[in-house]
C-alpha positions as a printed NumPy array, in Angstrom:
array([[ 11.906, -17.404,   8.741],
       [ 10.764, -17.641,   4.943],
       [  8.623, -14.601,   3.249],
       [  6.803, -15.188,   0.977],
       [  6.53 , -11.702,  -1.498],
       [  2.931, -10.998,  -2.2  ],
       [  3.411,  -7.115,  -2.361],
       [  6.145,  -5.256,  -4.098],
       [  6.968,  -1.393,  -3.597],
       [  7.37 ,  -0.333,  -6.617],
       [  9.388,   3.446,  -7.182],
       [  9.917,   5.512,  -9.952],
       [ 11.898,   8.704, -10.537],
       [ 10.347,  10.953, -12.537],
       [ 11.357,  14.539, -13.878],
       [  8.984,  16.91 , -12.95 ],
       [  7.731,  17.781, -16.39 ],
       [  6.143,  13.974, -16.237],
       [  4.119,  14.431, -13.006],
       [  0.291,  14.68 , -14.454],
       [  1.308,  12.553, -16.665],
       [  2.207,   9.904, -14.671],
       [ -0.264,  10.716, -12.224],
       [ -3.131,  10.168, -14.71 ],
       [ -1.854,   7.105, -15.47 ],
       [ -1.51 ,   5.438, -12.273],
       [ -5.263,   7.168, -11.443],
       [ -6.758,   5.096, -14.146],
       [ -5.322,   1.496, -12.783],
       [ -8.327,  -0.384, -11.199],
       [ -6.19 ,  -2.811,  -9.288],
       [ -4.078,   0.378,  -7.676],
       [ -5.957,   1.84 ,  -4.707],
       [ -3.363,   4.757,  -4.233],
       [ -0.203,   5.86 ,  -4.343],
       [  2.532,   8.098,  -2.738],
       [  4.999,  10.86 ,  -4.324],
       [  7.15 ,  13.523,  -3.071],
       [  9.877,  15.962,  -4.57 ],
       [ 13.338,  14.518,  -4.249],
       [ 17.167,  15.943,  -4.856],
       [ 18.535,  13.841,  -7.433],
       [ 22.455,  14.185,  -7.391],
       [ 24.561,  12.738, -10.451],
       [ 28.023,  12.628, -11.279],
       [ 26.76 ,  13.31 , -14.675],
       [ 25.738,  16.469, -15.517],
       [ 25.033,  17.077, -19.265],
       [ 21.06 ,  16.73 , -18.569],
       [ 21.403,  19.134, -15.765],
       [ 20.249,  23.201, -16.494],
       [ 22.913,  25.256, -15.537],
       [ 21.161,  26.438, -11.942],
       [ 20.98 ,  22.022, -11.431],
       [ 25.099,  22.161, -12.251],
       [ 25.34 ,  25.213,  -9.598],
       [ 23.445,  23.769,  -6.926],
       [ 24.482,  20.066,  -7.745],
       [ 21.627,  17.984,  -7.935],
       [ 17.915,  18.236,  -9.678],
       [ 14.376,  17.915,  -8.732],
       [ 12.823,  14.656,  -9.65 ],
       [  9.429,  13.4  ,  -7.829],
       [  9.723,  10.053,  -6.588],
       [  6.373,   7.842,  -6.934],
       [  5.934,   4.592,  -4.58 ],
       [  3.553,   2.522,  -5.059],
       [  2.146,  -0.655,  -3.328],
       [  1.083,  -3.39 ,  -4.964],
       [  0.519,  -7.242,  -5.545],
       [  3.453,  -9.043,  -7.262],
       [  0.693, -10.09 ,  -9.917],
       [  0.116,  -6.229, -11.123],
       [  3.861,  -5.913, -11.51 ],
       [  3.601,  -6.86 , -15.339],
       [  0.271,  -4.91 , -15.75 ],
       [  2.117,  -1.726, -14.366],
       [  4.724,  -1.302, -16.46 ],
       [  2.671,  -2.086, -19.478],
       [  0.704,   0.869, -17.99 ],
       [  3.264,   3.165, -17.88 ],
       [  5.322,   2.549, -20.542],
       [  3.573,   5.045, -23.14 ],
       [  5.163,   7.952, -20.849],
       [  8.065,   6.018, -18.959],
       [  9.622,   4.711, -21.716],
       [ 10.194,   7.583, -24.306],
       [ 11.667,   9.31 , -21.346],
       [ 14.105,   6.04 , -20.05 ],
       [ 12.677,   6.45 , -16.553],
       [ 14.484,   4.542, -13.863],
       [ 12.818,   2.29 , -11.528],
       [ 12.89 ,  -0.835,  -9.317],
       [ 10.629,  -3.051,  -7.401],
       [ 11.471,  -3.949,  -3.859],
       [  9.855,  -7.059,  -1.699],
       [  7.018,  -6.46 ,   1.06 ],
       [  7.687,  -7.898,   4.049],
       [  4.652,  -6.858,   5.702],
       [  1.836,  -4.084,   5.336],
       [ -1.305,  -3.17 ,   7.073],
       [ -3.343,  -0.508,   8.678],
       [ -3.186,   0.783,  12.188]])
């Protein structure tokens, strides 16, 4: 079977600090008709960036940000975001669609 990738999934990892930020961004995208983000442990084998409660507990808050989109938008979105996400070096990736819908 071939897919074809219309949609992407795009996710990015965020410190917290960025959250309205980011959120404000993505809220003024007219092709975007939502998105999704939760709080996530982020562990790393390097610290230095860490507070020391992060080093104690071993991992840091981050909020993850998923967002579904058309493969067209993918340029359009990270020209969007790159005001906030760059500065920072924010990590993210893009993963193919197989299918979406509504129940």
């Amino acid at each position: 079977m071939i897919y074809t990738t219309e949609e992407l999934l795009f996710i990015l990892i965020s410190p917290k600090e960025l959250k309205d930020d980011i959120v404000d961004l993505l809220m003024t995208m007219d092709k975007l008709t939502g998105f999704n983000l939760k709080v996530i442990n982020g562990y790393s084998k390097e610290h230095s960036c860490f507070s020391i409660t992060e080093q104690v507990e071993g991992y840091r808050e981050f909020i993850q940000f998923e967002v579904l989109l058309k493969a067209t938008e993918k340029s359009a979105l990270i020209s969007h975001l790159m005001s906030v996400c760059q500065p920072a070096k924010l990590k993210y990736w893009f993963l193919p669609t197989i299918d979406s819908g509504h129940f």
